[in-house]
TIKOL-123150 format. One record per residue: x, y, z of N, C-alpha, C in turn; residue in three letters; residue number from 1. Coordinates in Angstrom, 3 decimals. Layout:
{rec {X, Y, Z}, {X, Y, Z}, {X, Y, Z}, 'ALA', NUM} ...
***
This chain:
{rec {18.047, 23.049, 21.459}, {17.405, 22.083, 20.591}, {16.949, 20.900, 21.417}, 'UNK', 1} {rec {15.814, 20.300, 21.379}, {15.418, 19.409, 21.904}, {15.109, 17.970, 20.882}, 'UNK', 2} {rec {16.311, 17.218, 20.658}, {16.354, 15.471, 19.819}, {15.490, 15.302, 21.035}, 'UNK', 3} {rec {14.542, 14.716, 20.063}, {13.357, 13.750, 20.589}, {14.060, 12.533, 20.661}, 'UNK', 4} {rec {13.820, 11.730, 19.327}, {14.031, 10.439, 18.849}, {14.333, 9.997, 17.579}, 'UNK', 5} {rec {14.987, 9.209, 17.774}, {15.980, 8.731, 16.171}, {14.450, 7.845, 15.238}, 'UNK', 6} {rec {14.288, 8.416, 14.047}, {13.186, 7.374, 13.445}, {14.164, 6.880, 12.607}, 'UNK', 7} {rec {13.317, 5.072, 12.607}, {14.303, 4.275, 11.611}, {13.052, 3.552, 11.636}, 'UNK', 8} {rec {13.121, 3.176, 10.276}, {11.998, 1.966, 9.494}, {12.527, 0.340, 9.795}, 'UNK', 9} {rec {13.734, -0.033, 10.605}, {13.578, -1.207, 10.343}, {14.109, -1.679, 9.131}, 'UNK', 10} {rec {14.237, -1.510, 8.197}, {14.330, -1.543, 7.174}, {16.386, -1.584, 6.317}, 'UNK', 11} {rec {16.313, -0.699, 7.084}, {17.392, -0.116, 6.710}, {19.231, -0.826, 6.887}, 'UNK', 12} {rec {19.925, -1.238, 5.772}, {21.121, -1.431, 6.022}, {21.997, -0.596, 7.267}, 'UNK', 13} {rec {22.422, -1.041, 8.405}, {23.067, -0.288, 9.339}, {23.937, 0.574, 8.757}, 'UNK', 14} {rec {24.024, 2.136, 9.289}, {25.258, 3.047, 8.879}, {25.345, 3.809, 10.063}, 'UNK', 15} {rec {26.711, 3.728, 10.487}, {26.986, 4.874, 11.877}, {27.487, 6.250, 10.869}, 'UNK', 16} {rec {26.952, 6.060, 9.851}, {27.000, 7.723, 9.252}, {26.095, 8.640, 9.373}, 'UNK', 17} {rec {25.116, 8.263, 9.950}, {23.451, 9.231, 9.574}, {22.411, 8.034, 9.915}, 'UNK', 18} {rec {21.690, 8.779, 10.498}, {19.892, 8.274, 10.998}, {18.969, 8.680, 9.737}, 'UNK', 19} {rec {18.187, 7.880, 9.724}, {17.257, 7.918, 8.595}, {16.232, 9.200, 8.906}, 'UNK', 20} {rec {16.276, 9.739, 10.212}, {15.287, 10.800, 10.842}, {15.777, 11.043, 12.054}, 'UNK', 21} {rec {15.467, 12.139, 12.449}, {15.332, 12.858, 13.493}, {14.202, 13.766, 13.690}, 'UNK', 22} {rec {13.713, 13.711, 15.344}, {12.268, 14.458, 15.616}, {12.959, 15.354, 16.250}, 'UNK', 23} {rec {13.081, 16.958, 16.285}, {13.356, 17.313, 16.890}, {12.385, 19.013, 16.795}, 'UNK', 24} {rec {11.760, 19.320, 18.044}, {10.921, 20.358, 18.138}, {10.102, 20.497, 17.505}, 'UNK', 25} {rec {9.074, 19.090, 16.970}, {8.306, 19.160, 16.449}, {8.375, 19.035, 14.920}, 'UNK', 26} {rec {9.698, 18.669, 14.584}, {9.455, 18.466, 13.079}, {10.935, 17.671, 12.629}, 'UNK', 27} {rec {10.035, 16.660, 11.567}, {11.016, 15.440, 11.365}, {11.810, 15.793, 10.392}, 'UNK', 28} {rec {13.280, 15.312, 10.320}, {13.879, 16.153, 9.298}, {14.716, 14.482, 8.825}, 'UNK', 29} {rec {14.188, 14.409, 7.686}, {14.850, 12.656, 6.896}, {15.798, 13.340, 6.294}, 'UNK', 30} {rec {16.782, 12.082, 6.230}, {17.867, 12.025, 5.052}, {17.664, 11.783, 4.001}, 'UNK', 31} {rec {18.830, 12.734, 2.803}, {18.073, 11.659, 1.780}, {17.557, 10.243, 1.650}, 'UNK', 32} {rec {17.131, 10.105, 0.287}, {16.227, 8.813, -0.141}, {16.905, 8.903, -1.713}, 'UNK', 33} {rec {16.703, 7.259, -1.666}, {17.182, 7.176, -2.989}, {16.479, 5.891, -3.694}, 'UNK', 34} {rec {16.030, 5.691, -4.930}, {15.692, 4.524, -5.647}, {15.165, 3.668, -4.995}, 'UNK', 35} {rec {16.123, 3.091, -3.736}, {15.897, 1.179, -3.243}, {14.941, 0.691, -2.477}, 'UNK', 36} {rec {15.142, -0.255, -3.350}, {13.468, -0.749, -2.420}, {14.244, -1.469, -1.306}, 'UNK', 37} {rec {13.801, -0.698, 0.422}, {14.282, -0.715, 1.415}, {14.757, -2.999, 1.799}, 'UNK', 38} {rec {13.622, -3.821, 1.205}, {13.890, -4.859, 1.343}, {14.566, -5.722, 0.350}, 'UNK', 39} {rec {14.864, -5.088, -0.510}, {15.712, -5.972, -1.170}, {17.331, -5.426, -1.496}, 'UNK', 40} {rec {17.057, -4.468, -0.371}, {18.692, -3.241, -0.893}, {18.757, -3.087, -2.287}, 'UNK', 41} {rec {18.011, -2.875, -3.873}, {18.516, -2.649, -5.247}, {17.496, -1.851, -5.265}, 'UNK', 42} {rec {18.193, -0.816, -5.782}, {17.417, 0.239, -6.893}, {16.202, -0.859, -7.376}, 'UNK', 43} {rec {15.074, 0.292, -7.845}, {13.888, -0.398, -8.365}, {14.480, -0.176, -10.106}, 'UNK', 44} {rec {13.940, -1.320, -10.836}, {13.861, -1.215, -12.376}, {13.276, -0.080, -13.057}, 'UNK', 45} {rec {13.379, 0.383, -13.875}, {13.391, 1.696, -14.553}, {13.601, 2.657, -14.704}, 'UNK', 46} {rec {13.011, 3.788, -15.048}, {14.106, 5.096, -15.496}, {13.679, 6.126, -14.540}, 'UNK', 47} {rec {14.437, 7.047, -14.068}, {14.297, 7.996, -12.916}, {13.406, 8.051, -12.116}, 'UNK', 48} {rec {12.071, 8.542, -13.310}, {10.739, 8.285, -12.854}, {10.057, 7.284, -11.340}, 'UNK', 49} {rec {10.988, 5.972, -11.653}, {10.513, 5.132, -10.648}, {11.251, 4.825, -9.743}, 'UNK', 50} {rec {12.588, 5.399, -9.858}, {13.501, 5.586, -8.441}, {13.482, 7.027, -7.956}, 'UNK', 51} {rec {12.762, 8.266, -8.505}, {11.966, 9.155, -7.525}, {10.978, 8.612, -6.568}, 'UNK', 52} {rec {9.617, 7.867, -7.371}, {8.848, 7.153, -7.070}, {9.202, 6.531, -5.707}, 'UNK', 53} {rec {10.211, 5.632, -6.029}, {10.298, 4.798, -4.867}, {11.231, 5.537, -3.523}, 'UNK', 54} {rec {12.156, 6.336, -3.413}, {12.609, 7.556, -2.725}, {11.648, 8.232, -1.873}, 'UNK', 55} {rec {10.501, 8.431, -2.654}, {8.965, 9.172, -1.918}, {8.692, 8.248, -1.381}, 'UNK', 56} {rec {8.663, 6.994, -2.044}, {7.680, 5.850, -0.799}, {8.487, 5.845, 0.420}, 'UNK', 57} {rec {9.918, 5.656, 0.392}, {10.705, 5.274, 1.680}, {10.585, 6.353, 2.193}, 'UNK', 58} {rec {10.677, 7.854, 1.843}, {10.833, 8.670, 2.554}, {9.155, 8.637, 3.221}, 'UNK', 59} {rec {8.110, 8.070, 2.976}, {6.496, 8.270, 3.234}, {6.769, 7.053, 4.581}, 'UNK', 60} {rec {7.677, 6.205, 4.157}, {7.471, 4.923, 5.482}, {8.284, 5.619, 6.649}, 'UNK', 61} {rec {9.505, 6.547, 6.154}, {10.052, 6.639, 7.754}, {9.053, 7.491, 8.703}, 'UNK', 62} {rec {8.418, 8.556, 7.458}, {7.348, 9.720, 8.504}, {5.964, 8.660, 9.019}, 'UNK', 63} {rec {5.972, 7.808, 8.065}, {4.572, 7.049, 8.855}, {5.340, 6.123, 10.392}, 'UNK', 64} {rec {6.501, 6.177, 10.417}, {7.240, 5.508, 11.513}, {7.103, 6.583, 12.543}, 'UNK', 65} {rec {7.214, 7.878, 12.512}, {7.145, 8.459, 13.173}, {6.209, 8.946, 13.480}, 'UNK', 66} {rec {4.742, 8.708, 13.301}, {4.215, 9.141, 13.479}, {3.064, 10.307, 12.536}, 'UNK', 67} {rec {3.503, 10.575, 11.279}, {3.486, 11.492, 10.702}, {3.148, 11.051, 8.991}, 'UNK', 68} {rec {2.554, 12.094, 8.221}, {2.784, 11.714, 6.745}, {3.301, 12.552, 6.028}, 'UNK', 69} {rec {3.007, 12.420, 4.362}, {3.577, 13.083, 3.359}, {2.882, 14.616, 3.581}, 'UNK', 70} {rec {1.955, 14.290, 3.750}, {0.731, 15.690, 3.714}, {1.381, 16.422, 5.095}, 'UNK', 71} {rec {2.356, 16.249, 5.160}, {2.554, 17.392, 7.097}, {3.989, 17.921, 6.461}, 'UNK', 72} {rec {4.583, 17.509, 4.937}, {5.701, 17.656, 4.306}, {5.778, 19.618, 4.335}, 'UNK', 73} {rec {6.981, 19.784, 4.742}, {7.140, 21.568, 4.549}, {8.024, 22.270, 3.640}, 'UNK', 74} {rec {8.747, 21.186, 3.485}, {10.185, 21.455, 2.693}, {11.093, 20.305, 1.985}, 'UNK', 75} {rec {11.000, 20.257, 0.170}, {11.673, 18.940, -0.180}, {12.747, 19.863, -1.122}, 'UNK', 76} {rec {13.671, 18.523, -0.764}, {14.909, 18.734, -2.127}, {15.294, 17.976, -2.900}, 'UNK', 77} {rec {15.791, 18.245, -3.894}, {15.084, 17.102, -4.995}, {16.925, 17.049, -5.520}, 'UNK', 78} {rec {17.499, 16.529, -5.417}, {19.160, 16.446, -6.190}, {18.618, 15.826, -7.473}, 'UNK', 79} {rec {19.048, 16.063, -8.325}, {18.976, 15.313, -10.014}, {20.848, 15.543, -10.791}, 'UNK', 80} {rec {21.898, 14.526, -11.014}, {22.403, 14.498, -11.802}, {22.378, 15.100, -13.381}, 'UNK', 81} {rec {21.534, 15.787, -13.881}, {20.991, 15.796, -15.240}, {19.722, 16.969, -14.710}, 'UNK', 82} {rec {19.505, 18.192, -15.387}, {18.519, 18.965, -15.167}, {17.125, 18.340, -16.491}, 'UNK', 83} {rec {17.731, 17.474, -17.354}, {16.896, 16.497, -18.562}, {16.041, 15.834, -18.335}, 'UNK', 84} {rec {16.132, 15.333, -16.597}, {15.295, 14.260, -15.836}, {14.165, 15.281, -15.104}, 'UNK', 85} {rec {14.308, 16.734, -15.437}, {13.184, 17.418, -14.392}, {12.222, 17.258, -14.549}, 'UNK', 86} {rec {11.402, 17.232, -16.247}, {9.373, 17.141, -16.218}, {9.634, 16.082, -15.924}, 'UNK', 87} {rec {10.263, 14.668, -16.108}, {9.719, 13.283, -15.314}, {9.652, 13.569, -14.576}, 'UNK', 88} {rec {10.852, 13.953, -13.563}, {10.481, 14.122, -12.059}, {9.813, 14.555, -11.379}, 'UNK', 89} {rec {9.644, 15.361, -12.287}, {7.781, 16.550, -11.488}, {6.942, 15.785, -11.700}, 'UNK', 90} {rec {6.750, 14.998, -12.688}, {5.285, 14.076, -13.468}, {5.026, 13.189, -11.747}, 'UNK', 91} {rec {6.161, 12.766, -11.503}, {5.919, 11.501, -10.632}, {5.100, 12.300, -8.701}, 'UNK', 92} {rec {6.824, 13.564, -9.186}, {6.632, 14.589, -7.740}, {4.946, 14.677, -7.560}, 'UNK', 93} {rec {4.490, 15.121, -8.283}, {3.117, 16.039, -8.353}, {2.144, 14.768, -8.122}, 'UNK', 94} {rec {2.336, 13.250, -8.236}, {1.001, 12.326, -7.897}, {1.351, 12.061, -6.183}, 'UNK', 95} {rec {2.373, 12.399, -5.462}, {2.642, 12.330, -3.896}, {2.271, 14.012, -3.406}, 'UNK', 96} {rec {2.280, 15.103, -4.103}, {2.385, 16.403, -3.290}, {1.563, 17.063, -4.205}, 'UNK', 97} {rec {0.114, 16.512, -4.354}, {-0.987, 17.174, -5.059}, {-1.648, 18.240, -4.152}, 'UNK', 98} {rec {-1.272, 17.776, -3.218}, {-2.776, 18.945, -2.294}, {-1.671, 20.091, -1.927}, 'UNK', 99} {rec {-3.036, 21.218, -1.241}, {-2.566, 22.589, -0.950}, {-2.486, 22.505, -0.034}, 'UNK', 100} {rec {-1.848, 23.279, 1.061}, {-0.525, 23.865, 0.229}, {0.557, 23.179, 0.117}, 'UNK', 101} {rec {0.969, 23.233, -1.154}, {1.991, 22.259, -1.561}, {3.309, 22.549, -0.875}, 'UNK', 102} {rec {4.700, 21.873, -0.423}, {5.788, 22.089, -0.129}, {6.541, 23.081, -0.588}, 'UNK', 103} {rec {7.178, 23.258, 0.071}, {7.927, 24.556, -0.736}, {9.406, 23.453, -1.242}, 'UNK', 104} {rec {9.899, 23.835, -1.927}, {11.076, 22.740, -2.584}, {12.175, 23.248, -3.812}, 'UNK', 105} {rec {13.229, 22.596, -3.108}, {14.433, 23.022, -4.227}, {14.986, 21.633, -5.276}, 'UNK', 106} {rec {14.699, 22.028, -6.381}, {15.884, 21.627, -6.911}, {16.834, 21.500, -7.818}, 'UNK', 107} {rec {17.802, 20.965, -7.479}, {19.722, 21.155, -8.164}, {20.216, 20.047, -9.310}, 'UNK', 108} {rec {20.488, 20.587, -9.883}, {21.572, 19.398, -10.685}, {22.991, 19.084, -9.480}, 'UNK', 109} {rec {23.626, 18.056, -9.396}, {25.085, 17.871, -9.131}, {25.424, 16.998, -9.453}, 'UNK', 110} {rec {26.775, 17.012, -10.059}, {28.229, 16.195, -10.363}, {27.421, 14.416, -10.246}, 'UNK', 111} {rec {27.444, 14.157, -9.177}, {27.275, 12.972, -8.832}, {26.642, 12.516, -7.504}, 'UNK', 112} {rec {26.016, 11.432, -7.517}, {24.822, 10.806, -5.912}, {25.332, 9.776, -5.825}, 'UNK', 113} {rec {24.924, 9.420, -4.688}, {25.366, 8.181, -4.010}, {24.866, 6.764, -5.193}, 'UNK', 114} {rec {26.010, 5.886, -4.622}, {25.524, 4.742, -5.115}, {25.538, 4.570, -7.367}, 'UNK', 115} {rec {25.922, 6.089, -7.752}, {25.682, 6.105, -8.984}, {24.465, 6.606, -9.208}, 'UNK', 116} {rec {23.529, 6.628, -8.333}, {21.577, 6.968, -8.764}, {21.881, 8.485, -9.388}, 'UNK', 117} {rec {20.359, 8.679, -10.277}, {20.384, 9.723, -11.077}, {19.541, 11.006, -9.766}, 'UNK', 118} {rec {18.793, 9.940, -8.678}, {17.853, 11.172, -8.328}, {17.982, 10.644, -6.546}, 'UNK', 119} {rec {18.116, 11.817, -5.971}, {18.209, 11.812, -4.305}, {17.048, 12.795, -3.843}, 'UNK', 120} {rec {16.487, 12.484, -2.777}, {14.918, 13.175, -1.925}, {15.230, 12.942, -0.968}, 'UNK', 121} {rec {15.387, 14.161, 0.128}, {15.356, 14.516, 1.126}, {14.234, 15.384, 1.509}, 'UNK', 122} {rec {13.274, 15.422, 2.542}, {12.331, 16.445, 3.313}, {12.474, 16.539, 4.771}, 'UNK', 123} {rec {11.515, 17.529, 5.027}, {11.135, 17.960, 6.418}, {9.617, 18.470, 6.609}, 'UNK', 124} {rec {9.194, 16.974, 7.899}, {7.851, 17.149, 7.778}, {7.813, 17.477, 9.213}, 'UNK', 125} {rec {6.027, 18.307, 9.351}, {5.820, 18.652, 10.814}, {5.528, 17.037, 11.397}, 'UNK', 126} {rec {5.780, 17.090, 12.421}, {5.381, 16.003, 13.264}, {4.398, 15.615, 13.616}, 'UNK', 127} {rec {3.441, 16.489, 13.921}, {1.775, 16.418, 13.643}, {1.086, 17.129, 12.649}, 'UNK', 128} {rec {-0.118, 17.446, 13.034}, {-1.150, 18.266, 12.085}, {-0.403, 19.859, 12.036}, 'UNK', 129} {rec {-0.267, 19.574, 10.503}, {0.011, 21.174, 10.306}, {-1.125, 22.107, 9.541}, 'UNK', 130} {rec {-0.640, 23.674, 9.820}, {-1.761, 24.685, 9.254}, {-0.974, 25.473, 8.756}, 'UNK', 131} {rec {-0.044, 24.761, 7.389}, {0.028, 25.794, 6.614}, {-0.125, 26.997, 6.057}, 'UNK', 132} {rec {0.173, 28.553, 5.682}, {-0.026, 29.063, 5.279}, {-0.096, 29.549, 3.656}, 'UNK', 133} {rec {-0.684, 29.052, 2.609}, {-0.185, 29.236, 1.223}, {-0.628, 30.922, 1.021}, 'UNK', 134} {rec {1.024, 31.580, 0.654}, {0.890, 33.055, 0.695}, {0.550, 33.506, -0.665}, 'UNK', 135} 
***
């Protein structure tokens, strides 16, 4: 395996638990994301919808840190507390991952997320220009 480089936005409350990214062989692999708006450390106001929302944005700033965007995305996972919150969550998913070929992506209900949040986003994007195959 070849670790490139640790991506971090700057942004971020220090944790010697986990890097916000890693580049490694060509493709960035983020940690989850959750709700907060990276500068004020609090969840954003409202209902799932806009702490998916804002999860995609942070997860869109660490790949633009690296170099990279949403559109080079290969693989997302979507955690939801509640399977009740899924058409919101797609409503919001689908205005960040409109184009073809779309990500391939899982997602789970579980028990419980960090912090109490209803919704966690994690991906893995190529590092540069990708050429998808939609089969």
């Amino acid at each position: 395996m070849s670790l490139k480089t640790k991506v971090s936005t700057g942004l971020e409350a220090p944790n010697a638990l986990h890097s916000q990214a890693i580049i490694s062989n060509g493709m960035i692999y983020c940690s989850g994301s959750v709700g907060v708006d990276l500068k004020t450390k609090k969840f954003v106001e409202g209902g799932v919808g806009a702490r998916t929302a804002q999860a995609i944005r942070n997860l869109a700033l660490i790949l633009e840190k690296a170099g990279s965007h949403l559109n080079n995305t290969v693989k997302v996972n979507v955690f939801l507390t509640t399977m009740d919150d899924y058409d919101e969550v797609n409503k919001v998913y689908r205005t960040f991952f409109a184009a073809e070929p779309k990500p391939v992506r899982t997602c789970v209900a579980v028990h419980q997320l960090p912090f109490g949040t209803d919704v966690e986003v994690e991906l893995v994007a190529h590092a540069g220009t990708t050429t998808q195959a939609k089969l």
